[in-house]
Backbone bond lengths (Angstrom), bond angles and torsions (degrees), N, CA, C in turn:
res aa  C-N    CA-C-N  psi(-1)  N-CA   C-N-CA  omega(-1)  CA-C   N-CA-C  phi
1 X - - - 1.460 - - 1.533 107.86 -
2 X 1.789 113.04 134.13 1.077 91.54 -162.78 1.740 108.11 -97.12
3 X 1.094 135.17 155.03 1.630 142.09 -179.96 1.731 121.78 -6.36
4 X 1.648 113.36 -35.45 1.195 113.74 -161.01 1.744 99.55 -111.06
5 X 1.706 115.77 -17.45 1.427 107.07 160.75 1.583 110.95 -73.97
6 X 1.686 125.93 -17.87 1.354 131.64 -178.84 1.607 97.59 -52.08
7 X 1.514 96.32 -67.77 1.947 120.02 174.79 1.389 101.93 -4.14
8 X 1.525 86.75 -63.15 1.660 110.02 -141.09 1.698 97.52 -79.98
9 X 0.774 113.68 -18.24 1.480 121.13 168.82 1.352 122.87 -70.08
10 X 1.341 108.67 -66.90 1.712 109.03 172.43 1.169 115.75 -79.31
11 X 1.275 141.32 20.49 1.279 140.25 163.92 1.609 105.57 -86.61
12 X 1.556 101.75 -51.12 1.491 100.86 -174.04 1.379 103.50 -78.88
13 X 1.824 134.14 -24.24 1.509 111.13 139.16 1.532 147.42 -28.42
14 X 1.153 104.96 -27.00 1.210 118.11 -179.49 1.621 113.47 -110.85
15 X 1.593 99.88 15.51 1.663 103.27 163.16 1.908 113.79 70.74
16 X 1.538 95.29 18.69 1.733 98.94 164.45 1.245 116.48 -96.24
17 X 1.564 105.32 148.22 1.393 100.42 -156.63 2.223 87.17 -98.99
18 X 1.332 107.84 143.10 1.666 119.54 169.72 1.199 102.34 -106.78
19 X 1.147 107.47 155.20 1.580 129.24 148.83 1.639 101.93 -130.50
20 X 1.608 84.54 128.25 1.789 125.06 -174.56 1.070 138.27 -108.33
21 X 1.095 134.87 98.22 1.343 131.13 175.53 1.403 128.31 -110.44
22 X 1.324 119.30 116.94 1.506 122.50 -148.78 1.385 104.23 -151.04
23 X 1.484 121.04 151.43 1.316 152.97 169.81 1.466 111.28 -69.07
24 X 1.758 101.41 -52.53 1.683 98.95 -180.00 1.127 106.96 -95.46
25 X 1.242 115.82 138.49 1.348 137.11 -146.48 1.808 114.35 -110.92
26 X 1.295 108.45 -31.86 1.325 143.74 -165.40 1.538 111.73 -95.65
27 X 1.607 95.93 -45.27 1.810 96.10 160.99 1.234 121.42 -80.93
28 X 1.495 118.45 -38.54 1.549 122.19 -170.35 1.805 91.82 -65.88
29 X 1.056 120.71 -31.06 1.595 122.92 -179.02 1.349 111.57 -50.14
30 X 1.238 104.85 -54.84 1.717 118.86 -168.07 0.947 102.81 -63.25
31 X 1.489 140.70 -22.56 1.601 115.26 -169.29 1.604 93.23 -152.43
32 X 1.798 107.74 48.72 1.698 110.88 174.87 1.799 97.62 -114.24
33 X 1.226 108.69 128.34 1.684 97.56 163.69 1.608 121.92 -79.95
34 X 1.619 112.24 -31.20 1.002 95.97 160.70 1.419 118.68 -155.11
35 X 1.702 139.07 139.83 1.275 132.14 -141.84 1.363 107.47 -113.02
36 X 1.553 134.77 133.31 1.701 109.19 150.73 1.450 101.38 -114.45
37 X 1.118 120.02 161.83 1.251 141.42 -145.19 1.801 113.52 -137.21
38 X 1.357 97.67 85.03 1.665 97.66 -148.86 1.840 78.77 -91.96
39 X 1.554 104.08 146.07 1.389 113.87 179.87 2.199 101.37 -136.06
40 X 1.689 117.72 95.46 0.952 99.13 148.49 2.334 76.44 102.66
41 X 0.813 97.06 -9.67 1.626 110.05 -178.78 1.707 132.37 123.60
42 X 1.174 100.40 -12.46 1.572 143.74 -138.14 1.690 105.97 -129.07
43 X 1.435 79.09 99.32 1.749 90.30 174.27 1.717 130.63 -40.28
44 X 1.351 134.06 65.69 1.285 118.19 -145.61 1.542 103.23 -90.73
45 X 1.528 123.02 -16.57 1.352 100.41 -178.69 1.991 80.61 -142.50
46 X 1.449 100.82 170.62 1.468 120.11 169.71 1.914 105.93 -157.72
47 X 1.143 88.62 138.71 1.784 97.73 -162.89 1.671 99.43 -167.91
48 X 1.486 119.89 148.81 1.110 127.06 164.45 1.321 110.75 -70.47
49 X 1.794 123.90 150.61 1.121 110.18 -142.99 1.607 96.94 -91.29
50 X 1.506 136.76 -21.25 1.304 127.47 137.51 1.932 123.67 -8.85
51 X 1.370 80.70 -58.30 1.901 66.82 -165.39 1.439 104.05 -85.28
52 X 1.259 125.90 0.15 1.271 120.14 177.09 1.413 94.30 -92.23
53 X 0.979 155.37 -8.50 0.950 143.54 -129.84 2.135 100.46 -140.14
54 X 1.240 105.59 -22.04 1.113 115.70 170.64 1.481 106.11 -92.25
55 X 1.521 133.23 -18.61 1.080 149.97 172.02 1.603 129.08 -78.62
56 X 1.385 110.41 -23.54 1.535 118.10 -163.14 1.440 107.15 -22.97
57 X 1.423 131.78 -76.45 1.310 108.43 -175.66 1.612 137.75 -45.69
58 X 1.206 121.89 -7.28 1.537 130.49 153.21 1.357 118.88 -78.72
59 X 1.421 107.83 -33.46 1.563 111.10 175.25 1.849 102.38 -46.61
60 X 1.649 93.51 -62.88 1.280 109.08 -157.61 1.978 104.48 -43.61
61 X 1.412 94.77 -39.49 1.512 98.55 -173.74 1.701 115.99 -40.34
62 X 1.465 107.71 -59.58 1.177 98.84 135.00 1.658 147.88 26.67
63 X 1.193 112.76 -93.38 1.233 132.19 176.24 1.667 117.27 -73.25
64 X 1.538 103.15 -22.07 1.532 99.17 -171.39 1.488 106.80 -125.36
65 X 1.331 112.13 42.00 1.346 151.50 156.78 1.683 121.63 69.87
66 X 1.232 90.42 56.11 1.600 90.13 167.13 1.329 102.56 -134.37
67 X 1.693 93.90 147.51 2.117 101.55 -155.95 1.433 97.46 -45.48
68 X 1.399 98.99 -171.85 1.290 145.27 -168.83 1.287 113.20 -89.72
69 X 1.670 125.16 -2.87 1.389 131.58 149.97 1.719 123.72 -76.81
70 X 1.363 112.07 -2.16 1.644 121.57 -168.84 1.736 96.14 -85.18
71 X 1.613 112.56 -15.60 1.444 107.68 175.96 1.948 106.69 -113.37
72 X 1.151 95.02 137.16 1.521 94.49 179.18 1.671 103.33 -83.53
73 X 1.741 103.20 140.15 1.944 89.72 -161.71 1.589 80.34 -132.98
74 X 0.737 109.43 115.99 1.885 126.11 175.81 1.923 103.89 -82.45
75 X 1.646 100.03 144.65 1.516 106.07 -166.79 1.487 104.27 -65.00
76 X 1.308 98.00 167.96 1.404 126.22 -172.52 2.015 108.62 -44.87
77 X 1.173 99.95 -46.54 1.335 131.97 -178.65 1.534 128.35 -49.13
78 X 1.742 77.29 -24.45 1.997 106.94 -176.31 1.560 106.14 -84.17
79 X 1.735 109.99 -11.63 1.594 125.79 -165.74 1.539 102.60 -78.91
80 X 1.535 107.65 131.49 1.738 121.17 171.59 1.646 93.34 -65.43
81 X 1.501 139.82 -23.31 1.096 124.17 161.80 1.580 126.47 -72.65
82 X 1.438 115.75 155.42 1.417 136.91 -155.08 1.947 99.35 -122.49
């Protein structure tokens, strides 16, 4: 792991909140509590990063243009955030 996912680790150990923007999708997953997923500018999905993350191939759907119903997005309420 390289130095700045370490960062990014013990920060949110220590209960700070980030905002992320990333390419890898699969790591930012593993250690996101909760994701939105802006497609084109435009928030198209929001999900804890668990269920997106058990999901990736629906995520992906997503991206290669089918709405924002191809991912199941559980309420706000379902979020490890407060």
């Amino acid at each position: 792991m390289d130095s700045v996912w370490e960062h990014r680790i013990k920060l949110k150990d220590k209960g700070i909140a980030l905002l992320i923007v990333e390419q890898k999708a699969r790591a930012l997953l593993s250690i996101a509590d909760w994701v939105y997923v802006l497609v084109d500018g435009q928030n198209a999905v929001e999900a804890s990063g668990s269920t997106l993350l058990s999901d990736v191939g629906r995520l992906g759907k997503v991206f290669m243009g089918a709405d924002k119903s191809a991912v199941s997005v559980p309420t706000q309420t379902e979020s490890s955030i407060h």
